[in-house]
C-alpha positions in Angstrom: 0.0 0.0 0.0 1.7 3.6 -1.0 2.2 5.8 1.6 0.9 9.1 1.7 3.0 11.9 1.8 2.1 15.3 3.1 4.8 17.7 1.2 4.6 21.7 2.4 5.4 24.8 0.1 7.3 27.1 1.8 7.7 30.8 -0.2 10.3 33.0 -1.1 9.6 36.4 -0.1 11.8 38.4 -2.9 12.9 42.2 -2.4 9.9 44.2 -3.1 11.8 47.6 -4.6 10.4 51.1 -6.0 13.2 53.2 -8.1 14.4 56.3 -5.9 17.0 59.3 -6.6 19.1 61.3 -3.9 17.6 64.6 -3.6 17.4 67.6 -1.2 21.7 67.7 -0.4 24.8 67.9 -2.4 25.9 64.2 -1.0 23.7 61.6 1.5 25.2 59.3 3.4 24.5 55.7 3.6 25.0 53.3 6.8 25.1 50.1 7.5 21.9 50.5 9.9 19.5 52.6 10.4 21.1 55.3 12.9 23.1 58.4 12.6 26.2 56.5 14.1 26.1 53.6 12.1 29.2 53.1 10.1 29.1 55.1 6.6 28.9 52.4 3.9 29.2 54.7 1.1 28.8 57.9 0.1 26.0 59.4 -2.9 25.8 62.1 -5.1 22.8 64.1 -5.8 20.6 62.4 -8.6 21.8 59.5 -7.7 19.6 57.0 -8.8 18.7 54.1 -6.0 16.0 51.0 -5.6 14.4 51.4 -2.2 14.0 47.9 -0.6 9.8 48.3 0.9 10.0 45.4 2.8 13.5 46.2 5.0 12.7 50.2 5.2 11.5 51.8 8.2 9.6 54.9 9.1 12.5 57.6 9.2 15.2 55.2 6.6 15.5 53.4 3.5 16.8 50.6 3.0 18.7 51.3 -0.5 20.8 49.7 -3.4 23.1 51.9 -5.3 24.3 51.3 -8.8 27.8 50.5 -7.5 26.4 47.5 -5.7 26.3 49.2 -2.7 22.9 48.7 -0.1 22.7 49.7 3.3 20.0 52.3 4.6 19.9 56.4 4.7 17.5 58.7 5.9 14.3 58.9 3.6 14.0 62.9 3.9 16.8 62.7 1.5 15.1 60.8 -1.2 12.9 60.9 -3.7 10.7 57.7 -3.8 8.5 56.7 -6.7 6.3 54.4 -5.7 
């Protein structure tokens, strides 16, 4: 007699990202967390274009990916998010 297997799915949740540029200051800092004295991960010029992580971003920083490569989070008053 075959026995029955019960198998379970288990999902993926994948970066959910909007497109973002660096606006409001010459250069914007971005940090390995979200605080004024985290480490500075890298630096940004203005324009800068950036992909805003949703999912990992919190009320006062995003959570960001630069061109370079670069991700790590800077404050969202510096941004301009298109979502």
């Amino acid at each position: 007699k075959p026995q029955i297997v019960k198998e379970t799915v288990s999902t993926v949740s994948l970066p959910n990202t909007v497109e973002g540029v660096v606006a409001h200051c010459a250069k914007l800092n971005v940090r390995e967390n979200a605080t004024v004295d985290s480490g500075i991960v890298c630096v940004l010029d203005a324009m800068s274009e950036i992909e805003i992580d949703v999912n990992k971003s919190t009320t006062n920083w995003f959570y960001i990916y630069s061109a370079t490569g670069a991700e790590g989070y800077c404050m969202r008053q510096y941004v301009d998010a298109y979502m």
